[in-house]
C-alpha positions in Angstrom: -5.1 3.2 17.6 -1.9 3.4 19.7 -0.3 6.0 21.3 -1.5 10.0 21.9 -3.5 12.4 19.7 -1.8 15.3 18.6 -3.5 18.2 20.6 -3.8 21.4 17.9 -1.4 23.6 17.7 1.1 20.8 18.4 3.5 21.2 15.5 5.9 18.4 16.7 2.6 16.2 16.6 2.1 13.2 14.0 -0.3 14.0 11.6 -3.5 11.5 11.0 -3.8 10.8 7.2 -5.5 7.8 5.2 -3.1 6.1 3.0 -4.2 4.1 0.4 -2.0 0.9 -0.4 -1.6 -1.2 -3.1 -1.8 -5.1 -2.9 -0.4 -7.7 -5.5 1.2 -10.7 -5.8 1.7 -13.2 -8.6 3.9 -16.0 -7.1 3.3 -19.3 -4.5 0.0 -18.6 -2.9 -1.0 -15.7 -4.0 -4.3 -15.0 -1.7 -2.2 -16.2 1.4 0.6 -13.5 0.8 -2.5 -10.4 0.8 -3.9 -12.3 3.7 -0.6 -11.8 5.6 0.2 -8.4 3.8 -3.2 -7.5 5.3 -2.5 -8.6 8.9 0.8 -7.2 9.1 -0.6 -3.7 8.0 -3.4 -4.2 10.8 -0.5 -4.8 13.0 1.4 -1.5 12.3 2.0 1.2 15.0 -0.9 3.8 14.8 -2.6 2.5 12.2 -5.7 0.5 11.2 -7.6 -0.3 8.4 -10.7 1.6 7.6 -11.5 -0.4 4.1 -10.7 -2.9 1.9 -11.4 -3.2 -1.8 -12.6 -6.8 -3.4 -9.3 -8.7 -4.5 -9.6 -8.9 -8.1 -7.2 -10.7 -10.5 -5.1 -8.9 -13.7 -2.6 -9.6 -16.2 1.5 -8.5 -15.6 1.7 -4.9 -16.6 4.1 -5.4 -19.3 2.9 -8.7 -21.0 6.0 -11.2 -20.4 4.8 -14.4 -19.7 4.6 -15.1 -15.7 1.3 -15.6 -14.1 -1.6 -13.5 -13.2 -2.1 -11.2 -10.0 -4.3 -10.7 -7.2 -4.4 -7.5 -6.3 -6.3 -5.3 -3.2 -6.4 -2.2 -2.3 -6.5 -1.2 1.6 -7.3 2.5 3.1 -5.1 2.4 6.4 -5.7 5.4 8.8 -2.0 6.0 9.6 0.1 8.3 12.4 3.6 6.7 10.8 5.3 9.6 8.4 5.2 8.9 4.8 8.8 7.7 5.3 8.7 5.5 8.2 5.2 4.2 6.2 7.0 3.2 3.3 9.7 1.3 5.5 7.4 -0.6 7.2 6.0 -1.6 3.9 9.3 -2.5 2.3 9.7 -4.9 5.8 6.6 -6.2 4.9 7.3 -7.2 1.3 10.6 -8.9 2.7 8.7 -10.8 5.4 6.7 -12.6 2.4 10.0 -13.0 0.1 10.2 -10.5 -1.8 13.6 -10.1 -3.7 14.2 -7.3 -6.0 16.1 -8.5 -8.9 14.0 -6.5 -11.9 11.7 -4.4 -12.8 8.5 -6.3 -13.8 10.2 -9.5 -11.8 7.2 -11.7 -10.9 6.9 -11.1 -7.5 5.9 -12.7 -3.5 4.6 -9.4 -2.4 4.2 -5.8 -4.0 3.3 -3.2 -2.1 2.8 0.5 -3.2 1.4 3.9 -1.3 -1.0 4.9 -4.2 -2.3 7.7 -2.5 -2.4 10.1 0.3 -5.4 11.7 1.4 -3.8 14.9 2.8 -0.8 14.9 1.3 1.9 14.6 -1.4 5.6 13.2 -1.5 8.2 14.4 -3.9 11.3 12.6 -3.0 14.1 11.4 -5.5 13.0 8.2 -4.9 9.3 7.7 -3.2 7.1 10.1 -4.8 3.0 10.1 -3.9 0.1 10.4 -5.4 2.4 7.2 -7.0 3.4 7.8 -10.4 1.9 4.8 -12.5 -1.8 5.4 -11.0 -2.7 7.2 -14.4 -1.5 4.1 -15.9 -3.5 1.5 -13.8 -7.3 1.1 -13.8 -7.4 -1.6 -12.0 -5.8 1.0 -9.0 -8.6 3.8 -9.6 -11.2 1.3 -9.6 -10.3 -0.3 -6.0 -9.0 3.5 -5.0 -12.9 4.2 -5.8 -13.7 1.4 -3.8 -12.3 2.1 -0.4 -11.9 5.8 -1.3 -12.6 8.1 2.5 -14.6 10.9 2.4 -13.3 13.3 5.1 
């Protein structure tokens, strides 16, 4: 970890959370864009990785034909704010070719914040715990999986 702990009763401090991340990918090589989606979230700024769920292979969400996804989920011990978190993220997915052109597009790189240990967002448009994990077993299975106990 990089940079100062917050010393208590340091409201200005950055707060220590675990965020749990989301994983997939269905297009080109698939296990090579988690492998690099995996090194580039060890590489973040006051951050590291405290577990990793087995990769494990699904079906698109909404049935249109395109192929199947890997998909991983990571426990990152983060300092970043939920905000500048999901930035990173979003540079991430672009690094590995992402393009947004539709929902359910097959896609390079997906990555979502699943889950806060310590917190919630409700923003217009980034909202954690994420939306779509009541929807996704596949999600509270690997949450399970690399789930902290704190």
């Amino acid at each position: 970890m990089t940079g100062a702990s917050p010393t208590l009763g340091d409201v200005s401090a950055p707060v220590r959370d675990v965020a749990y991340i989301a994983l997939g990918s269905n297009l080109g090589d698939r296990a090579a864009h988690l492998a690099a989606a995996r090194a580039a979230l060890a590489a973040l700024p006051e951050s590291r990785i405290l577990a990793l769920s087995k990769v494990e292979e699904t079906l698109p969400l909404d049935g249109s034909p395109q192929e199947s996804y890997l998909n991983q989920m990571v426990a990152l011990e983060t300092f970043l704010a939920p905000r500048k978190l999901l930035e990173a993220l979003l540079d991430i997915e672009r690094t590995e070719g992402r393009v947004r052109s539709r929902k359910w597009a097959p896609r390079t790189l997906d990555i979502d914040i699943v889950k806060f240990e310590g917190r919630t967002v409700a923003e217009p448009d980034f909202v954690v715990p994420h939306p779509e994990l009541p929807n996704r077993e596949f999600w509270r299975r690997e949450l399970a999986e690399v789930r902290i106990q704190r």
